[in-house]
N, C-alpha and C positions, 0 to 999 in steps of 0.2 A: 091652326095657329092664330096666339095673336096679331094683330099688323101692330106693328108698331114703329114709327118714324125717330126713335130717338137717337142719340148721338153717338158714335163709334166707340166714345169713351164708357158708357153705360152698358155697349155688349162687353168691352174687355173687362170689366168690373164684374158682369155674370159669370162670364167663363174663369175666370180668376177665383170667386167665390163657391165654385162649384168643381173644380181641375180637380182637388186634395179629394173630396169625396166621391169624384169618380173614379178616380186611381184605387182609392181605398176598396169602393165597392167591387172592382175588378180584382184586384188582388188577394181580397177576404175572399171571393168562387174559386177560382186559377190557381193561384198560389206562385204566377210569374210575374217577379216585377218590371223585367225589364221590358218585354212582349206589353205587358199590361199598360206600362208607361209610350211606348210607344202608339201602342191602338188608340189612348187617352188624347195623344199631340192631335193622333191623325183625325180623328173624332172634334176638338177643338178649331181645327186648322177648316174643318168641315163648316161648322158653325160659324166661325168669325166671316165664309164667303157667303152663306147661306141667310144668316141672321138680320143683316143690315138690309138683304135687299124680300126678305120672304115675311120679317115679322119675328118677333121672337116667342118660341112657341109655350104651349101656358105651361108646361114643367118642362122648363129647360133640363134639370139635372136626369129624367127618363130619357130625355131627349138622347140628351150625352150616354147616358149609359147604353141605352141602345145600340147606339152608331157603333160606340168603343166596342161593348160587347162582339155585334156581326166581325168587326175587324179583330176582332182577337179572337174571334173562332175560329175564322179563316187562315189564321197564321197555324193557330194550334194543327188546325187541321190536315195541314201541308205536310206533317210528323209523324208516322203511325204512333210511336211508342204515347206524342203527348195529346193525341187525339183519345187514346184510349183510356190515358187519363181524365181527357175531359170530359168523355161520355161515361166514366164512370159517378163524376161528381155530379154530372147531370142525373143520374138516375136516382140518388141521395136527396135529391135538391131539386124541389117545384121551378119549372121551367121559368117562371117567372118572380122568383124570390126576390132578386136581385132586381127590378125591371123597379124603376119609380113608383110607387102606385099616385093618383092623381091627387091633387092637394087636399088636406083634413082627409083623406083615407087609410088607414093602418101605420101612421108614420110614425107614432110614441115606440121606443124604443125602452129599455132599465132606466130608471129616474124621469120618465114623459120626455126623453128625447127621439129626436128621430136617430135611426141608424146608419144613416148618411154622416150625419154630423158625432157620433161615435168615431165614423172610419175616420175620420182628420186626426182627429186626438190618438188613435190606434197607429194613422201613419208617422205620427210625431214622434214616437214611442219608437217605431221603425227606424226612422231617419236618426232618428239618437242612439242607436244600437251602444252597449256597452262595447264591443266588434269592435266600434270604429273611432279613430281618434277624432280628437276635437275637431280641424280641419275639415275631414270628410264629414262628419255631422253636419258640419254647417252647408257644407256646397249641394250635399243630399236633401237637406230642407229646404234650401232655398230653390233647388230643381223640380222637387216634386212633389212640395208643399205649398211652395211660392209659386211657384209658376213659372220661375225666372228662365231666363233660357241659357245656354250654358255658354255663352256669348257674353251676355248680362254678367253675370257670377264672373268671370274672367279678367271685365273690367271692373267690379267692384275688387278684387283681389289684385291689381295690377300682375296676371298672370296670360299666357300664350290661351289662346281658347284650345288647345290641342293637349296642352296640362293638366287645366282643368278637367276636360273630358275623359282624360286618364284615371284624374281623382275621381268622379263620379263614380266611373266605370268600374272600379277597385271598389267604392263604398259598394254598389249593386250585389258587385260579387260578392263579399264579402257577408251581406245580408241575405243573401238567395235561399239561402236552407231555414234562414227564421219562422217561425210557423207565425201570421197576421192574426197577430189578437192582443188584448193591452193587457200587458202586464200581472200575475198574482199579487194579492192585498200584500202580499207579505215585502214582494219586489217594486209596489207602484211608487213609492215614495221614492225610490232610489232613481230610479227611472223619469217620474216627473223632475227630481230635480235635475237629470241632466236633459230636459228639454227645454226648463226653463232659461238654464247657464247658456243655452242654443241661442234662447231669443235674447240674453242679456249680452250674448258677445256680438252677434249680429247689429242690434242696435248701437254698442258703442262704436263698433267700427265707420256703421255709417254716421254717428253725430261729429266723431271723431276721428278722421281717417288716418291710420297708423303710419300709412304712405302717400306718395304723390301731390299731385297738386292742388286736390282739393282739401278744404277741411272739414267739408260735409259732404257726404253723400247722402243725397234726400230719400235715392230707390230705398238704399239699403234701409233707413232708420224707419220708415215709413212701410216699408213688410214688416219690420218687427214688432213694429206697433198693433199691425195687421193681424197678423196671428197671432200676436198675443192679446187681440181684443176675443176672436176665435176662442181659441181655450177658455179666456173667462166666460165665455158665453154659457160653454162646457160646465165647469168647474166655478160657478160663483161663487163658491163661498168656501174657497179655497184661499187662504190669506196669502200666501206667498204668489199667485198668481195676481189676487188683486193688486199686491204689493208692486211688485213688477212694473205691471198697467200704468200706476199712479206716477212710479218715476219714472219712467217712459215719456208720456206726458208732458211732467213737471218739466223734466228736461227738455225736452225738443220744443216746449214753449218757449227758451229764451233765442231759439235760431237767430231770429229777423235781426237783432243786436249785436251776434258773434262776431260778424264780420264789416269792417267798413265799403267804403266806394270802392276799394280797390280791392279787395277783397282780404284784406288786410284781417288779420286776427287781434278783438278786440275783449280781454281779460271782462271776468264775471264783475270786478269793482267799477271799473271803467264804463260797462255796455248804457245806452240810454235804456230805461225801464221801461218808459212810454211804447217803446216798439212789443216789447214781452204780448207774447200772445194771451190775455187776460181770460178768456173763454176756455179754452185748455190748463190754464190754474186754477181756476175755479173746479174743472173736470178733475185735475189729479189730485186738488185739493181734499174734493171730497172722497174719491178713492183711496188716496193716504187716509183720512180718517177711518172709515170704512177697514179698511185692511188691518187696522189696528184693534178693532172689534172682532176680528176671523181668526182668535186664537193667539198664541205664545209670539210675541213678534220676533218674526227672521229679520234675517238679513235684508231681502228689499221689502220690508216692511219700512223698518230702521233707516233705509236710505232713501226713502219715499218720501219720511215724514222732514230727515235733513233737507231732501230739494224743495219742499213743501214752504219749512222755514226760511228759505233763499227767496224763495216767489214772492215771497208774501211781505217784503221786507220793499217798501216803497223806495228808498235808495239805500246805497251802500250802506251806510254809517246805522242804516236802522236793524241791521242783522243783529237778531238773537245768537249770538257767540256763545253766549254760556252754556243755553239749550243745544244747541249745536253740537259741544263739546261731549255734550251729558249722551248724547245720540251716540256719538262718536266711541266715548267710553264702552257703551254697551255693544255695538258693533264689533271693536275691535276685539274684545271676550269673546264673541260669539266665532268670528272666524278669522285664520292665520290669512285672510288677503293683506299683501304689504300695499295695494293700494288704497286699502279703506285704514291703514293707519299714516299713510302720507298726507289722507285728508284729516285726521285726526293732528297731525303735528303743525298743519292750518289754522285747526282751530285753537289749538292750543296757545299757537305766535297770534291772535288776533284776542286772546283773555288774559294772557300773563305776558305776552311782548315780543318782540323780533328774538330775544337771546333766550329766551325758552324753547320757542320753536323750534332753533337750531338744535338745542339741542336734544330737540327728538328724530330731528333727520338724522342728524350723526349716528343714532342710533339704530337706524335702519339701514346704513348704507349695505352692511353684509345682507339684509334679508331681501336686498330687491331683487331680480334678476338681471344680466349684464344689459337686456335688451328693455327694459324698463329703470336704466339708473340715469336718463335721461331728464325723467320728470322728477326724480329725484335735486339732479343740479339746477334744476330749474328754478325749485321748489327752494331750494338754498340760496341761488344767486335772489331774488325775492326779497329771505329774510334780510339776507347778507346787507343788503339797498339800504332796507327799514332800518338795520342797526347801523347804518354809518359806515360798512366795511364796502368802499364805493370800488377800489380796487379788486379786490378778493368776488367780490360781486360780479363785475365785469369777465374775468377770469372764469367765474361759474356760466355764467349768462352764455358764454362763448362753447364750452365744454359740454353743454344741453344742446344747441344748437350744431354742434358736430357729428352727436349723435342721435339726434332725430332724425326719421325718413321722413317726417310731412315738412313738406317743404315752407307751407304757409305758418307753422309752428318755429322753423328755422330762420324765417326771414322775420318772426316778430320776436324771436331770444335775440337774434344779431340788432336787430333796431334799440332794444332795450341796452343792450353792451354798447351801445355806437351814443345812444344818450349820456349814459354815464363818461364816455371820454371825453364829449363835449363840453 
């Protein structure tokens, strides 16, 4: 082993970077997930006592495979019928297929990758089972992707940890007979895009928390940025994944600005710019561009290059609105989200006036859903302001804040209504 004296937060950042392609490597032999995931914790749980005080050894990820492997043979082995199974796949399979080999030795995988880092992308595919609904996707990836612990995921969801562990345990089952392998050409497309929509809902929840008291969650936004740096790693020249990346980025750069001292929620016009994370706009800068060069642009192509245009815009008054619009236009063509044409009926009141705007909200009130017509009234009480309807306004401003669960969301539509009565 190497000795190595570094900081507690640098083993957790290995074992994190290496959990998804241990699991994977165990599950692609065995073909049990749950067993597999287990032997993976206990194997991890091994490492984080052993690591800090032994040295972290030169291929951690054999390291892990090894431990996990003995411990899941030993489970298997407790079972005649899955014993027999597993001596049969050992007879198939050089006893050490699956065993790390030592670094630059056999590790190019189809396209010079390693096949470690295949199994992430094959688990992703996993954990997004067409099976399983949205929800469980998410709580599956972030378990046994992320590393999260089912603790973690509980309090990001404002859920009992005993619910969650239900959900999980329902996604497991629910994927148990899948055979671990990625996708046919014919099905990858379908497939990568519901693991993209994974990491696009995962992040807004944490930029954006739907509930609760906060209005960031940093774990959540900050795995999804995580794995989906992971996949492009994969997949570079995949445009809808660079796309992704870029407004991932673009957005999580304006944090430091969202909120005041008190944790007060502070609108995209409003925020000081000087706080904007400049180094991160620069990054999804050039990734939006980039992303628009990898082919026909998608969707988070498209809204890469709108956060790109927000970044870049040294204060308010300097946003390209037209270009915005022009983005917007093409988006909303591309796909029936009613929240990328709420952001359209934005741009629309900020190039032709507060009574245009309106009236592209009015025209979406039927398409939102009952638990997104929130940001809808919001979005009206706004115009409502801009055009002088200071009453009707307040009235709006009040009916958003009713029906939102983020609290810090409802305590800045109520301060906006309590301005206007003043």
């Amino acid at each position: 082993m190497d000795r190595s004296d570094g900081a507690s937060a640098s083993v957790e950042d290995l074992l994190r970077l290496h959990a998804p392609q241990v699991l994977g490597a165990l599950v692609r032999r065995y073909g049990h997930f749950d067993p597999a995931e287990d032997a993976v914790q206990e194997a991890l749980i091994a490492a984080a006592r052993q690591w800090p005080e032994e040295g972290v050894p030169g291929n951690p990820r054999g390291w892990l495979i090894r431990v996990a492997s003995r411990r899941l043979t030993d489970r298997l082995r407790s079972d005649t019928a899955r014993r027999r199974r597993e001596e049969a796949a050992a007879a198939l399979t050089p006893a050490d297929a699956f065993l790390a080999p030592p670094p630059g030795e056999g590790l190019a995988g189809p396209g010079g990758r390693a096949p470690s880092e295949d199994d992430t992308l094959t688990l992703l595919f996993l954990c997004c089972h067409p099976a399983l609904s949205p929800a469980a996707q998410i709580a599956l990836t972030l378990r046994a992707v992320g590393g999260l612990t089912t603790a973690e995921i509980a309090r990001a969801h404002l859920l009992g940890e005993a619910t969650m562990a239900q959900r999980i345990s329902r996604a497991k089952r629910a994927v148990r007979g899948a055979e671990f392998r990625a996708p046919e050409p014919e099905d990858r497309d379908r497939r990568l895009a519901a693991v993209l929509q994974v990491l696009y809902l995962i992040f807004n929840e944490g930029y954006t928390a739907t509930a609760g008291p906060e209005l960031h969650r940093t774990d959540l936004a900050r795995e999804a940025i995580r794995l989906t740096r992971a996949v492009r790693r994969l997949l570079p020249r995949e445009g809808r994944v660079t796309g992704l990346l870029a407004l991932m980025v673009l957005t999580e750069a304006r944090t430091p600005a969202r909120t005041g001292a008190h944790g007060e929620l502070i609108p995209l016009d409003e925020q000081d710019r000087s706080l904007w994370d400049r180094t991160a706009i620069a990054e999804g800068t050039a990734l939006a561009e980039e992303a628009l060069t990898q082919g026909p642009a998608g969707d988070y192509q498209l809204q890469a290059a709108i956060a790109a245009l927000h970044d870049e815009a040294g204060r308010a008054e300097d946003t390209d609105w037209p270009q915005i619009l022009a983005l917007y236009d093409l988006l909303v063509h591309r796909t029936p989200d009613p929240a990328a044409a709420l952001g359209r009926a934005v741009a629309v009141a900020m190039v032709h006036g507060p009574r245009a705007g309106l009236a592209e909200v009015d025209a979406l009130a039927e398409a939102l859903p009952r638990e997104g017509r929130y940001r809808l009234d919001a979005v009206r009480a706004h115009l409502l302001e801009q055009a002088g309807e200071l009453q009707a306004a307040r009235t709006a401003y009040l009916t958003a804040a009713e029906h939102t669960l983020s609290q810090p969301e409802a305590r800045y539509l109520r301060d906006r209504a309590d301005r206007i009565e003043d």
